[in-house]
N, C-alpha and C positions, 0 to 999 in steps of 0.2 A: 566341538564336533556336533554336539544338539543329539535331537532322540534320534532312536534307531528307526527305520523305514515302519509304518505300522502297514498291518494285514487289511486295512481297512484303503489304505491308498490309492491300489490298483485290484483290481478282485474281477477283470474280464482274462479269461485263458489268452497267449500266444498262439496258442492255436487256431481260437476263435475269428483273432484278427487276419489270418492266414487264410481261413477259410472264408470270410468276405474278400480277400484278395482274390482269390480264385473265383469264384462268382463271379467276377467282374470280366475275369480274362476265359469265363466260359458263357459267358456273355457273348465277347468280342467274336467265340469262336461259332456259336450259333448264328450272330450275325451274318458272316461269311458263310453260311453254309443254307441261305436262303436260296431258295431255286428261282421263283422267279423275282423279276426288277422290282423292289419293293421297296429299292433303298432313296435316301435324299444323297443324291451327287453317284460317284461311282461307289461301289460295294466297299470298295476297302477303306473309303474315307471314316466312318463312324469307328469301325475297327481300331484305325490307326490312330486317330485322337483318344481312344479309349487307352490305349497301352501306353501312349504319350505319357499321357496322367498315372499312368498304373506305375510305371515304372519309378518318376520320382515317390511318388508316394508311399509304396513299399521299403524303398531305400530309407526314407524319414522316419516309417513306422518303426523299423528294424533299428532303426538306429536311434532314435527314442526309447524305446523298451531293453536296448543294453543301458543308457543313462540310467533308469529305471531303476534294473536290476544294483548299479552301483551305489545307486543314491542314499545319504546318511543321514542331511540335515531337510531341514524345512524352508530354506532356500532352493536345495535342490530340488523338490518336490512341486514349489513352485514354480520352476522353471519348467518340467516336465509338462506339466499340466499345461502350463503357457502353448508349448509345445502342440501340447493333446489337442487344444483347442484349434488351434492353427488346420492340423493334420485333417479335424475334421469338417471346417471349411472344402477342403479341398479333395475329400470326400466327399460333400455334397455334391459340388460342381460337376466330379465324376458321375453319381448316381443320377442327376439331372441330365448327364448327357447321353449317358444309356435309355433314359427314359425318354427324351425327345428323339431319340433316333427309331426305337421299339412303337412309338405311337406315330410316328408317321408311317411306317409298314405298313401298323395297323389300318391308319387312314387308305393306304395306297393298296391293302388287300381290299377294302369293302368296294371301293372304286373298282377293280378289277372283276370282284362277283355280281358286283349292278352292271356294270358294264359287256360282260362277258368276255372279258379280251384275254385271258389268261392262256395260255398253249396247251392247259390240259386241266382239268378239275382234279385230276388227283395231286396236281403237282402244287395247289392252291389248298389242298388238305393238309397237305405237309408242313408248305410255309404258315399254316395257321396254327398248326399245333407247337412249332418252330415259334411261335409270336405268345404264343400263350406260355408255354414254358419258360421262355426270357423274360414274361411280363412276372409271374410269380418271383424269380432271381431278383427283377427290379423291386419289388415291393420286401422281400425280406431286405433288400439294403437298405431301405428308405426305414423300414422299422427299428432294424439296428443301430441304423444314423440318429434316427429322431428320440429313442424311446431314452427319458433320463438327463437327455443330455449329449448323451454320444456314448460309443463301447469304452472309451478312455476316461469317462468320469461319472459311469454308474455306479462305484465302489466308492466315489470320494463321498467325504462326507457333508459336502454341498450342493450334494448331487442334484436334478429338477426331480419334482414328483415322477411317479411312472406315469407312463402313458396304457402301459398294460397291463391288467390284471391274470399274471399267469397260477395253476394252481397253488402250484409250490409257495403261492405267500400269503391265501387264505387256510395253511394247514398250522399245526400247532405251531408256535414259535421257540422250537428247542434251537440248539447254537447252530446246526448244521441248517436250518430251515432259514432262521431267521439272516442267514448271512446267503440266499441262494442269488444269483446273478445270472441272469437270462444268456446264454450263448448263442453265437448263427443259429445253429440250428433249430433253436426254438423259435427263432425267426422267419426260419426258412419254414415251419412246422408252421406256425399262425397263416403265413401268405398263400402255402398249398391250402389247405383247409378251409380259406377264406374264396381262395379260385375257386375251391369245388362247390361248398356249401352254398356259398354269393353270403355271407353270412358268418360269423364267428361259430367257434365250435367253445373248446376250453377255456380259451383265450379272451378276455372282454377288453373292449378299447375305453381308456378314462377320462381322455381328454378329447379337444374339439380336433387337434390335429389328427390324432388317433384314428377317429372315425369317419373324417374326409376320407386319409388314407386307405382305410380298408374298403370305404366305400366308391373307392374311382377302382381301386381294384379288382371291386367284384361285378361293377359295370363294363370294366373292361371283358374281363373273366367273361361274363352274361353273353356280351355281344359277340365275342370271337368264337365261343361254342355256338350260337345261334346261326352265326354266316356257316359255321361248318357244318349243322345240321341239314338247313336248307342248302345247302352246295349240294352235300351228301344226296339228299331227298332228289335231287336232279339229274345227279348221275345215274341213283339206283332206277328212277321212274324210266 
């Protein structure tokens, strides 16, 4: 039968993966809930290749994480992970595609305020703030995707180095500390933080991806409050 499953295998919550599932599909739902034309093709196209992808993938994650759960030997384990990897392939391509969908808005909002052609300035504050909050969603998946490794192989013990420096693992290294495992939400935590500040707060990036990452997000971040400032400044003048 070989050893039993160790604690050290899988060490990201079910829950955790749940709640990047859900990003994704509150994603899709901000997209659709753009006001004006900002989209590439019609509205529902980005939408609907987004839950295309959601759907098998949910199905696979769910059903990798009952194997998981059953698994006894070290064959099994490596299957899983074979698995893991796979999965998160195919997360990325998701996360890629939210993100090219979110940045052409963004190009088609700036076009619109140079332009002036929008039907109403408030309704161009809206879909910015709309663009900005789906850009922060896109970036904690891109952190969860990228940091380790992937969410399915930050516990293994082959895991890649971190990519982030979060508190919790310059404090003492007693057992609860030293085993801590970054969840969504502290991902979601770094990506808002990093929109606001344009800049890290608690969080520090280790690697070169790391800090591209943080740093297109906080250009992003930059520029979509700055069109809305000056937008603002136009209507209020």
């Amino acid at each position: 039968m070989g050893p039993p499953p160790s604690p050290d295998r899988v060490r990201t919550s079910r829950l955790d993966f749940w709640l990047a599932r859900g990003a994704v599909a509150c994603i899709a739902g901000l997209q659709l809930l753009v006001v004006n034309d900002l989209s590439l093709g019609p509205r529902w196209l980005a939408p609907a290749l987004e839950v295309a992808l959601l759907v098998p993938l949910t199905t696979i994650t769910a059903w990798n994480q009952g194997r998981a759960r059953r698994a006894t030997t070290d064959a099994h384990w490596a299957e899983i992970h074979h698995f893991h990897r796979r999965i998160r392939r195919l997360a990325v391509v998701l996360t890629a595609l939210v993100t090219v969908a979110n940045t052409a808005a963004l190009a088609a909002l700036v076009r619109a305020l140079l332009n002036g052609k929008a039907a109403g300035g408030s309704t161009l504050l809206v879909d910015a703030l709309n663009i900005w909050g789906t850009n922060v969603i896109i970036f904690a998946l891109w952190f969860w995707t990228t940091d380790r490794g992937g969410a399915a192989l930050r516990g293994h013990p082959r895991a890649q180095d971190p990519d982030f420096l979060f508190p919790q693992m310059t404090m003492a290294q007693d057992d609860a500390r030293a085993r801590f495992v970054p969840g969504f939400v502290d991902y979601l935590f770094v990506a808002f933080t990093n929109a606001t500040a344009f800049s890290p707060t608690d969080t520090l990036p280790l690697t070169a991806r790391a800090k591209l990452l943080m740093m297109t997000e906080a250009l992003i971040s930059l520029l979509t409050v700055a069109l809305v400032a000056a937008r603002a400044v136009n209507i209020l003048a």
